[in-house]
N, C-alpha and C positions, 0 to 999 in steps of 0.2 A: 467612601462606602458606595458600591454598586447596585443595584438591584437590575439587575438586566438590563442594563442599560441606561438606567438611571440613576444618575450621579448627585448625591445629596451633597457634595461637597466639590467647590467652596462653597461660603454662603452668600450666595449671589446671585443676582438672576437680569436678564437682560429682556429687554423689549423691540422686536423688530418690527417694524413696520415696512412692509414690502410693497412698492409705489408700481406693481406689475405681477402678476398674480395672483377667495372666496369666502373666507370664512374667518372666526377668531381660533384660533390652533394653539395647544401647547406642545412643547415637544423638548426631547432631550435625548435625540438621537442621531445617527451621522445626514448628514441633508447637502444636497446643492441643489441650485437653483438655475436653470437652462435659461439662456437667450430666446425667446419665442416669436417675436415677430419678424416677420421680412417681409421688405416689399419692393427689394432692389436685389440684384445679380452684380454680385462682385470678384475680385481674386485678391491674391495674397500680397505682401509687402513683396514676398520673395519673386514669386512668378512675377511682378510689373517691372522688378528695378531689374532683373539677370533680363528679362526678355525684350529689355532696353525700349519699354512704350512710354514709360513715363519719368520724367523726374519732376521729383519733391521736395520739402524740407522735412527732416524730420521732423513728425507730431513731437506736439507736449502732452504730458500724459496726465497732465492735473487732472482734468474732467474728460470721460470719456463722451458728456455727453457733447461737451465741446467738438469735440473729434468728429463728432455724427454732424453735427449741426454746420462742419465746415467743408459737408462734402469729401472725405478723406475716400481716394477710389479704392482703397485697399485695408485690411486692415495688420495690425503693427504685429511683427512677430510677438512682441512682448507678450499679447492676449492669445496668441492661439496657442491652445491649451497639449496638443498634439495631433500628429498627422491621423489622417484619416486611416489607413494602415497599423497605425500605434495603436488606434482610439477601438479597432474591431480586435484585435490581437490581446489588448486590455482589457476587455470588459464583454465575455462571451454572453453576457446576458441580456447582449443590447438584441440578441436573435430571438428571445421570446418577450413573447409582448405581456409587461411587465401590470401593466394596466388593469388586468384583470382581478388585482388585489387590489385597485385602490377600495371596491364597496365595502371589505376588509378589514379596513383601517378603523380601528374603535373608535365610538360615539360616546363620550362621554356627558351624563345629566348630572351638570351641578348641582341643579336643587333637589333632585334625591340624593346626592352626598350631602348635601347640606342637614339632609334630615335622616342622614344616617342610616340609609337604607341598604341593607345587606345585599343584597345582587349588587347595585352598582357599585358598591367595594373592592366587591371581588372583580366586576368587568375591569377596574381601574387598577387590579392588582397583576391582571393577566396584560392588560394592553401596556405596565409598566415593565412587564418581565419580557413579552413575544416582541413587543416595536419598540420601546422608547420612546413612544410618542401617540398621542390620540389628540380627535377634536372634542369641541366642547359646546353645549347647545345649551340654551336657557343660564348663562352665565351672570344674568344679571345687567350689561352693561347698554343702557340704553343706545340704539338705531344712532340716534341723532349726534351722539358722543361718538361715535365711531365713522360716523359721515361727515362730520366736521375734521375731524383728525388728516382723514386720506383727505382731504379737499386742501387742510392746510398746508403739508407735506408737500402734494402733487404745486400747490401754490410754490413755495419757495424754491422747487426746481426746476420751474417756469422762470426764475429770476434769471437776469443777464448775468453772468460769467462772474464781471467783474463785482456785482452787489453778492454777491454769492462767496465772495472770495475773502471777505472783509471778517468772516468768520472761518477762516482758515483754520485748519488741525492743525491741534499744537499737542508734542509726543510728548512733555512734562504734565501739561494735565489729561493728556486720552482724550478728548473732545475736538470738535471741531465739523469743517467741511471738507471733504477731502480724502484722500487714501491714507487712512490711517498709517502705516506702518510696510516697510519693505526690506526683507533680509537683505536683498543683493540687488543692483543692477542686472542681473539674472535671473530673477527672478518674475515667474510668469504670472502675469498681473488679470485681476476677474472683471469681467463688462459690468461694471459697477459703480457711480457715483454713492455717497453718502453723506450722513449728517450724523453724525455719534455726540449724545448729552449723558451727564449724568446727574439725573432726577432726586436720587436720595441714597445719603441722610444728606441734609440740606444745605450743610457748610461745604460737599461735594460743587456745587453749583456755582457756574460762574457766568452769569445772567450774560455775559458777551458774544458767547458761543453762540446765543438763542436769538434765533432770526428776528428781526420788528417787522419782515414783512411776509406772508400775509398781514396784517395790522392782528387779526384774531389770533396769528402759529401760539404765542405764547400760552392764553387762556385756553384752546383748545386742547393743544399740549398737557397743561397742568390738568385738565378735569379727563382726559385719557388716561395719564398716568394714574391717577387717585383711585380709579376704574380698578386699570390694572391690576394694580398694589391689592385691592381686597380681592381681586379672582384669587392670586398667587397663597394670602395670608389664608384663605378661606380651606384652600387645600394645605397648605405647612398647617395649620391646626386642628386642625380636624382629619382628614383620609388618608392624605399621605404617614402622616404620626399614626393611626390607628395599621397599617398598612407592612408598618415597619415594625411593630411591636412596642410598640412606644405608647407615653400617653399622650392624653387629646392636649395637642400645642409643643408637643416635644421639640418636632424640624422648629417650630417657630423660634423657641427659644434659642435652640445653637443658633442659629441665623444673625441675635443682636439684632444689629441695628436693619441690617439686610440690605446693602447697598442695591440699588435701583437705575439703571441704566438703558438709554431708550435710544436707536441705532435705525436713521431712515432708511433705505437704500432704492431709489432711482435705474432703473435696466432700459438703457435706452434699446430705440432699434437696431438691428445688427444686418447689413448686408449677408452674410454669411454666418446663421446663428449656428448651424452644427459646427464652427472652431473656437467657439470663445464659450465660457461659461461664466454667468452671472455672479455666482459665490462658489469656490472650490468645496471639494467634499470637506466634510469636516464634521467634527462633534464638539458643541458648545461647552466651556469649564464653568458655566454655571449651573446652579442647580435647577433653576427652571426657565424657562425660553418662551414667553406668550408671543404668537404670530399673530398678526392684521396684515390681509391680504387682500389686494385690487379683487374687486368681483368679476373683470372683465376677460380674466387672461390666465389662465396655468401655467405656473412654472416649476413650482414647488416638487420637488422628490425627495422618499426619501428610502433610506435603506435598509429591505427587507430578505428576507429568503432567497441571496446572493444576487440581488438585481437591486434597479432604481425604480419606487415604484409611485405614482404620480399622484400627489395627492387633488382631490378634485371637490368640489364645492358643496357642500350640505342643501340636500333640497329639500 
């Protein structure tokens, strides 16, 4: 079931924490996530190795933050996403400056949904049906809880390679550290480390995956998620069900148990950020998508009235 854009099924919903990137966001609409920093001038795999300046060994693609960390002067055909030529011929909307709708983007108040107040219902029925996606203010989840989480996150991909690596993605249980998953040896891969857990229901969990260090990642982790979990059930039973024709708890109930699933993701620096992108476009299969985003940095788009349009920080 759709509602412009919002997909009440399956029932599931995932947690991303973006280690690059202002605000707590929900969303369930098409999104990627741009490379934004640079602070070096570089060229291609292709231009260095044809115009015979350098030779290398081929990169490993495990971490790309590796890749940054070892000086690589180029980066891998494997990330760039297409040619500059491809990239204007593809996407005529990159000529109008898309930005102009981020102030746009619905403001959604939890605690007049919480108290059932008719205007914000309906704002929440229109920003469900025009975007897919709105932010969210007064949600409830304490400063501290939310500063503790990005500190432990941004902590664990501070870790060396190799401590990092001892929690490896594994494709039998979807967790781990790592690139999750790759169709093809051809396939073009996103300027993206991550950490993917699955939080709940509880017998999902397989305490290995979850890092010991920071010493706090865990406990910060579990009282993040618990956070979470009531933003997400506060709308399944209450606005969203009210929203759909439904009664107060409807989504909640199809949902069960509600499986729970929390996805770090790390965007290192990029010499050349207009060829790589950080997450390809995409629209998430779960039913609801809560964002935590670095306060430091924009990267966040997402897709509106035939452009990408930038989402920027609540002031």
């Amino acid at each position: 079931m759709v509602v412009g854009g919002w997909i009440a099924s399956p029932p599931s919903f995932y947690i991303y924490i973006y280690i690059c990137g202002g605000r707590i966001t929900i969303k369930d609409g098409e999104e990627r996530l741009l490379s934004q920093e640079t602070n070096m001038v570089g060229s291609s795999e292709e231009s260095l190795n044809n115009g015979g300046m350098i030779s290398s060994p081929v990169p490993s693609f495990e971490s790309v933050q590796e890749m940054v960390r070892s000086n690589l002067p180029y980066i891998p055909d494997r990330f760039i996403q297409r040619s500059t030529d491809e990239e204007e011929e593809e996407d005529k909307s990159r000529d109008v400056d898309m930005s102009v709708l981020s102030p746009q983007i619905p403001i959604i108040d939890l605690a007049l949904l919480s108290m059932a107040d008719a205007d914000e219902l309906q704002k929440l029925e229109l920003a469900c049906r025009s975007w897919g996606f709105f932010m969210v203010i007064n949600h409830g989840i304490p400063g501290e809880v939310l500063e503790r989480v990005k500190n432990s996150a941004a902590g664990f991909f501070e870790l060396p390679f190799e401590e990092k690596k001892e929690y490896s993605f594994d494709l039998n249980e979807r967790q781990g550290y790592g690139r999750p998953f790759m169709a093809s040896e051809e396939e073009k891969l996103d300027w993206t480390d991550s950490l993917s857990l699955r939080i709940h229901p509880y017998h999902f969990r397989r305490l290995k995956f979850w890092p010991n260090t920071p010493p706090d990642f865990r406990e910060n982790l579990e009282a993040y998620s618990n956070e979470v979990r009531k933003v997400a059930e506060k709308l399944l039973v209450g606005s969203l069900s009210l929203m759909m024709g439904m009664n107060n708890g409807g989504l909640l109930e199809l949902h069960k148990e509600m499986p729970q699933t929390v996805r770090l993701n790390y965007y290192p620096i990029c010499q050349n950020p207009d060829r790589v992108i950080g997450i390809s476009p995409h629209s998430d299969m779960s039913s609801i998508t809560i964002l935590l985003q670095d306060d430091d940095i924009i990267g966040l788009e997402i897709r509106h009235a035939g452009g990408w349009v930038p989402v920027t920080q609540i002031l």
